[in-house]
GUVO-442020 format. One record per residue: residue number from 1; residue in one letter; x, y, z of N, C-alpha, C in turn. Coordinates in nm, 4 decimals, padded with zeros to 6 digits. Layout:
<atoms>
+-----+--------+----------+----------+----------+----------+----------+----------+----------+----------+----------+
! num ! residu !   n_east !  n_north !     n_up !  ca_east ! ca_north !    ca_up !   c_east !  c_north !     c_up !
+-----+--------+----------+----------+----------+----------+----------+----------+----------+----------+----------+
! NUM !      A !        X !        Y !        Z !        X !        Y !        Z !        X !        Y !        Z !
...
+-----+--------+----------+----------+----------+----------+----------+----------+----------+----------+----------+
</atoms>
This chain:
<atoms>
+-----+--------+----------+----------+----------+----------+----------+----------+----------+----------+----------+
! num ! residu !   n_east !  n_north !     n_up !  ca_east ! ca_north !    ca_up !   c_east !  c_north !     c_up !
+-----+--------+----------+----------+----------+----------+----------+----------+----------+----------+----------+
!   1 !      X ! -15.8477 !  04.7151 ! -02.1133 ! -15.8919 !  04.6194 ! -02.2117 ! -15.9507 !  04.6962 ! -02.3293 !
!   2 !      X ! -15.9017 !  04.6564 ! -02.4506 ! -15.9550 !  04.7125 ! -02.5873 ! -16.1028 !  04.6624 ! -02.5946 !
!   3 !      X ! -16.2300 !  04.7450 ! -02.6792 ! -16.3425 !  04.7366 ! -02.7140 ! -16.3396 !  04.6203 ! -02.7591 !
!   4 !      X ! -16.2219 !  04.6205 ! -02.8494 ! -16.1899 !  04.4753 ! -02.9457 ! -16.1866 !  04.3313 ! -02.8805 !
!   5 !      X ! -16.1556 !  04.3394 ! -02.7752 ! -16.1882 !  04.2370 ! -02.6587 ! -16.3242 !  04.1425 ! -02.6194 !
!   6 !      X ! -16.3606 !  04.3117 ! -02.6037 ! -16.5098 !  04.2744 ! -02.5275 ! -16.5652 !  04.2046 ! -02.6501 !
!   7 !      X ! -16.5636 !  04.2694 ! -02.7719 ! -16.6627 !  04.1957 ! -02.8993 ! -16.6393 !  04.0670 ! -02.9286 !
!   8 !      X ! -16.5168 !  04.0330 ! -02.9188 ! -16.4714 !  03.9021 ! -02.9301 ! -16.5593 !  03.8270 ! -02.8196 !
!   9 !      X ! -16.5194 !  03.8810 ! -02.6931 ! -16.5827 !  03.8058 ! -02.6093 ! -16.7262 !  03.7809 ! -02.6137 !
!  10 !      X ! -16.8012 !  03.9000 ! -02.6381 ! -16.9199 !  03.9080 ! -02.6659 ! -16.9838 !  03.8108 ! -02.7192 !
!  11 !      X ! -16.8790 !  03.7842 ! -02.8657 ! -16.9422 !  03.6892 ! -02.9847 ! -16.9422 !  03.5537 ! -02.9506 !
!  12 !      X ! -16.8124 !  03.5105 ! -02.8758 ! -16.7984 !  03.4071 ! -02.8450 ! -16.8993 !  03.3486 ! -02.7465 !
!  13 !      X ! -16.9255 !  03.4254 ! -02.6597 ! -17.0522 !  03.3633 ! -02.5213 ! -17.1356 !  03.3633 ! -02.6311 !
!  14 !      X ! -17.2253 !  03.4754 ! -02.7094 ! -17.3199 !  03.4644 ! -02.8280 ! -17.3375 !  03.2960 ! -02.8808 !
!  15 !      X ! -17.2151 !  03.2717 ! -02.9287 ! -17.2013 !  03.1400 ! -03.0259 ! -17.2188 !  03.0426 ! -02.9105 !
!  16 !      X ! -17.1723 !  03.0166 ! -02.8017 ! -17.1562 !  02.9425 ! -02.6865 ! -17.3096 !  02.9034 ! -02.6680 !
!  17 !      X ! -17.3792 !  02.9909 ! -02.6218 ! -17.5220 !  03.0033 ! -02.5542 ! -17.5935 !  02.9904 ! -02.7091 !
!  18 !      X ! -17.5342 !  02.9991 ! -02.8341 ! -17.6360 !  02.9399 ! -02.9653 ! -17.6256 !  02.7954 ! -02.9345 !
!  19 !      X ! -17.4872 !  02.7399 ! -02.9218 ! -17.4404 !  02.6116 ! -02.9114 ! -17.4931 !  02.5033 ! -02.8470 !
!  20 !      X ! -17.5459 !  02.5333 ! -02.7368 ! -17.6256 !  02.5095 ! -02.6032 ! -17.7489 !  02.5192 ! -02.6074 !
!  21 !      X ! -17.7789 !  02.5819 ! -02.6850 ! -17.9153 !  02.5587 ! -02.7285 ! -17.9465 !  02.4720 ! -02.8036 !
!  22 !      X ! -17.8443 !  02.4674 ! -02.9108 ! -17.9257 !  02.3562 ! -03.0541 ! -17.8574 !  02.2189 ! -03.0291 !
!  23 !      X ! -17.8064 !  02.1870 ! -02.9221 ! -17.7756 !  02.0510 ! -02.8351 ! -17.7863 !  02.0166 ! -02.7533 !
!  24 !      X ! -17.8873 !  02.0973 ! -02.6675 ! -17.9340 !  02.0787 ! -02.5285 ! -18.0588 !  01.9253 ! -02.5386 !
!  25 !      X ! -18.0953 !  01.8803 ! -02.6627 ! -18.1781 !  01.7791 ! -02.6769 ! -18.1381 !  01.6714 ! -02.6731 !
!  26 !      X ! -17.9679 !  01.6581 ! -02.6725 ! -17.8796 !  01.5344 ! -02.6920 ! -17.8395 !  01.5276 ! -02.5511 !
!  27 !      X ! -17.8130 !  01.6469 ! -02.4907 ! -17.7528 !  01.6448 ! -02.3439 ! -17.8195 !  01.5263 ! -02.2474 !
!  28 !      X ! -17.7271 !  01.4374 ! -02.2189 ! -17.8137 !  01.3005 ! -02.1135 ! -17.8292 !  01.3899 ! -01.9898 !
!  29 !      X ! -17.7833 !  01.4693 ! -01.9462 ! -17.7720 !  01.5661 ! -01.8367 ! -17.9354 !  01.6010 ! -01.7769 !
!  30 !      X ! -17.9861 !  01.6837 ! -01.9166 ! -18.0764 !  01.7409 ! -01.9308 ! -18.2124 !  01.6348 ! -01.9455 !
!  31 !      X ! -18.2023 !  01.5595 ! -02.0242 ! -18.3064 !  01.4463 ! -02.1283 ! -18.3202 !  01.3071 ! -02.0524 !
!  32 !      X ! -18.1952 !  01.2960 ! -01.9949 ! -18.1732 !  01.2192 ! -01.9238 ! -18.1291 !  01.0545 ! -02.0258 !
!  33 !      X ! -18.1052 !  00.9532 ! -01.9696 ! -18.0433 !  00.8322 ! -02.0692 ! -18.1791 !  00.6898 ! -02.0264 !
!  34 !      X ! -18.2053 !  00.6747 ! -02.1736 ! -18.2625 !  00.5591 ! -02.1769 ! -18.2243 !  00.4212 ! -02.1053 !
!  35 !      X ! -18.3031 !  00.3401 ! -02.0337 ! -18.3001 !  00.2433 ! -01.9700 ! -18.2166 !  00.1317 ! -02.0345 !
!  36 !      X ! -18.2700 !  00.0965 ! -02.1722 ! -18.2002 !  00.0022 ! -02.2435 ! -18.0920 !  00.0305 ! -02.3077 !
!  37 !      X ! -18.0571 !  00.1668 ! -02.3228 ! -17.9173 !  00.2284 ! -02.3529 ! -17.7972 !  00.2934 ! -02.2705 !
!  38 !      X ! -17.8200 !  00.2491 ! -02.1683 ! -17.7456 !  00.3072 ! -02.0322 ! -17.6113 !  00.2092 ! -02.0478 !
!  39 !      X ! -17.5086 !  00.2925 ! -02.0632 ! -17.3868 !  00.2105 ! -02.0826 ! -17.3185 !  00.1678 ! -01.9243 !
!  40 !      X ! -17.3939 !  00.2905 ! -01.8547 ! -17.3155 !  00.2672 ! -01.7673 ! -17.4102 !  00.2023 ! -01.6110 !
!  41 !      X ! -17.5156 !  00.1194 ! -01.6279 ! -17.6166 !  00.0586 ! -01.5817 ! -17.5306 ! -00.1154 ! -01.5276 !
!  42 !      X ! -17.5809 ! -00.1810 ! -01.4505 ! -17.4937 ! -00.2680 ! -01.3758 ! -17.5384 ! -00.3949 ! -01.4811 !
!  43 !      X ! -17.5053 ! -00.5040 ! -01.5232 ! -17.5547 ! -00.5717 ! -01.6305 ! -17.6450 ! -00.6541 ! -01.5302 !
!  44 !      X ! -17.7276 ! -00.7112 ! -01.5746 ! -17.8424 ! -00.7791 ! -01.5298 ! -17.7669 ! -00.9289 ! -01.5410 !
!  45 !      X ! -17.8182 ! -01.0234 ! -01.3648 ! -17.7386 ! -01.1664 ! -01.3700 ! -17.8460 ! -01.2369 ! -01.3730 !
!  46 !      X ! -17.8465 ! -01.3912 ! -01.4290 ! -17.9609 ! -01.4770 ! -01.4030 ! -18.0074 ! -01.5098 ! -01.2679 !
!  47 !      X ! -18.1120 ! -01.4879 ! -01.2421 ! -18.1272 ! -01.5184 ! -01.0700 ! -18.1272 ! -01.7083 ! -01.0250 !
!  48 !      X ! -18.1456 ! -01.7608 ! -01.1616 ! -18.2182 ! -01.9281 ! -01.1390 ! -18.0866 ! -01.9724 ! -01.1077 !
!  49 !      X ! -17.9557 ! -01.8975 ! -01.1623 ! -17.8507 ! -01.9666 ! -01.1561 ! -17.7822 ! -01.9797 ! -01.0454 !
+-----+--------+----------+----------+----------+----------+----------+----------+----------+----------+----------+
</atoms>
């Protein structure tokens, strides 16, 4: 493998792990998802009915 490789590679994990950082605040993963914004939450039924 050429040096030229590794730098590429280098740069790219570099940019990757910048990437991951300055969007790790959006990640629902991480932050987790709001109650009233949960798309994927079961919809709420009337109980009286």
């Amino acid at each position: 493998m050429s040096s030229g490789a590794s730098a590429s590679v280098s740069q790219a994990a570099a940019e990757l792990q910048q990437y991951c950082m300055q969007n790790a605040c959006k990640d629902a993963l991480l932050v987790g998802v709001p109650a009233g914004s949960n798309p994927f939450r079961e919809p709420r039924s009337c109980a009286l009915l």
